[in-house]
N, C-alpha and C positions, 0 to 999 in steps of 0.2 A: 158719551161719545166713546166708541170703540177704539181700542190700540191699534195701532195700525202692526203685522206682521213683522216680528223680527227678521231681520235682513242679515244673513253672513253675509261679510265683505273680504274678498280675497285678495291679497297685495301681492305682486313679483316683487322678490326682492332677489338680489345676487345670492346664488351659489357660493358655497364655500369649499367645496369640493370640485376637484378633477374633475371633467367629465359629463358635467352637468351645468349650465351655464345661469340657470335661473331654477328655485325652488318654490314650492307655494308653503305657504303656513294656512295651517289646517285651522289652528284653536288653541288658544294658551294651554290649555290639557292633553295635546298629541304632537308629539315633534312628525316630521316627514324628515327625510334623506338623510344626513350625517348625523345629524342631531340624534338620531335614535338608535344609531352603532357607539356611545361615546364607550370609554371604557375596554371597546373588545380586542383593539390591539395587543394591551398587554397580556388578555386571557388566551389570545392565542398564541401568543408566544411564547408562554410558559408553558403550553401544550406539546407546541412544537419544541422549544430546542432541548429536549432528551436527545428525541431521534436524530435533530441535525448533529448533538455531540455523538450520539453513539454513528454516524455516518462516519463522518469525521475520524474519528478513531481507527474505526475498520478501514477505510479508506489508507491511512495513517500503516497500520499493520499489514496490509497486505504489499504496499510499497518496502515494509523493513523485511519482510517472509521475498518477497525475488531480490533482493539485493543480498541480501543472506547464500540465496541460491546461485547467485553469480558469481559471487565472493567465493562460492563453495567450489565451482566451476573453475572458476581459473586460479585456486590452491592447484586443483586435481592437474590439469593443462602444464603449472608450472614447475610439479611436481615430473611429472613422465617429459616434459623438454629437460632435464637437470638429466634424470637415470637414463634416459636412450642414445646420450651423448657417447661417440667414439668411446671403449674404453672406462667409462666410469666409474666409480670406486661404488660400492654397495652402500646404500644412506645418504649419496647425496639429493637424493629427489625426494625423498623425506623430508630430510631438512630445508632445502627448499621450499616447500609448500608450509614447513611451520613458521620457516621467517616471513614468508607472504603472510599466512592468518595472523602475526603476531604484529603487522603492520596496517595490517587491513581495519584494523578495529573491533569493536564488539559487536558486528551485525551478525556472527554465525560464533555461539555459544556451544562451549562442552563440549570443541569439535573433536575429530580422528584423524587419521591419515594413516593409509594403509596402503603401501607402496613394494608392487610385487617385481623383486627384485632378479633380474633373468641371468638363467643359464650359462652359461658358453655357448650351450646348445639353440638357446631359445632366440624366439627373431620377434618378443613382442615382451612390452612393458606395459602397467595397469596400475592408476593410480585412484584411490578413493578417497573421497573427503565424505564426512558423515559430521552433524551435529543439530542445533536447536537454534532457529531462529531467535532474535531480539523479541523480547515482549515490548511492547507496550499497553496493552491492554492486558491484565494481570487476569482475569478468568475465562479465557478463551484457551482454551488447550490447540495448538498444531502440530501439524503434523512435523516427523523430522528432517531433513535434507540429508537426501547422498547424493552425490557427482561420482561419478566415472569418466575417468577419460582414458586413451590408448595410444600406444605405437608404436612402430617400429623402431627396434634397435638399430640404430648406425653400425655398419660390420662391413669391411673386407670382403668380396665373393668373387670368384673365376669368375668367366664367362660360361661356362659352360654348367656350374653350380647354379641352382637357384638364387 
């Protein structure tokens, strides 16, 4: 008497996975759908998060590089409001802008201040702030920050004087 044909028989059974509500099994020797990704979350994650760290970071530095520049900005700003005032003594807009950078924190490193102190004659004040952003990412070289700001001196004038 002849064998009668072997028969596969296929079962639904539940999904185990999102997305997919029922799978089939193939054969004790071949998974179908989840079953045969097991493992590969972790390999790509370790793929991935370099890159997410190295985003991160940049992301990170480039938020400390415009605060730095801001900081640089309103030294310069409070530097030339301090010299342009009525009468002012020469170095106070200086000084001013160092007591701001020395409250301001360590966002703007190594900084300068260069504050061009006017005339009798002159009708315009110029303040620079120059220095080196914060690192936080230690082999990225940037660039450096200056700020300029400007303005007129406060002065006395006829009506008929400029």
């Amino acid at each position: 008497m002849p064998r009668p044909p072997r028969v596969r028989i296929r079962h639904r059974v539940p999904a185990t996975t999102a997305g997919s509500r029922w799978r089939r099994i193939v054969g004790p020797d071949r998974l179908v759908g989840a079953e045969r990704d097991r493992g590969a979350n972790p390999v790509e994650l370790a793929v991935l998060m370099p890159a997410i760290l190295i985003l991160l970071l940049a992301s990170i530095q480039a938020a400390a590089w415009f605060i730095a520049r801001s900081t640089a900005l309103n030294a310069a700003q409070s530097a030339v409001s301090a010299q342009r005032a009525y009468q002012a003594e020469p170095g106070v807009g200086q000084q001013r802008a160092e007591d701001f950078l020395e409250r301001a924190g360590d966002w703007l490193v190594r900084w300068e201040v260069t504050v061009t102190v006017p005339e009798p004659d002159d009708t315009q004040v110029s303040a620079t702030v120059t220095g080196e952003p914060l690192r936080v990412v230690p082999l990225i070289s940037l660039p450096p920050i200056s700020e300029t700001a400007s303005g007129t001196v406060e002065r006395f004038t006829d009506e008929e004087a400029p």
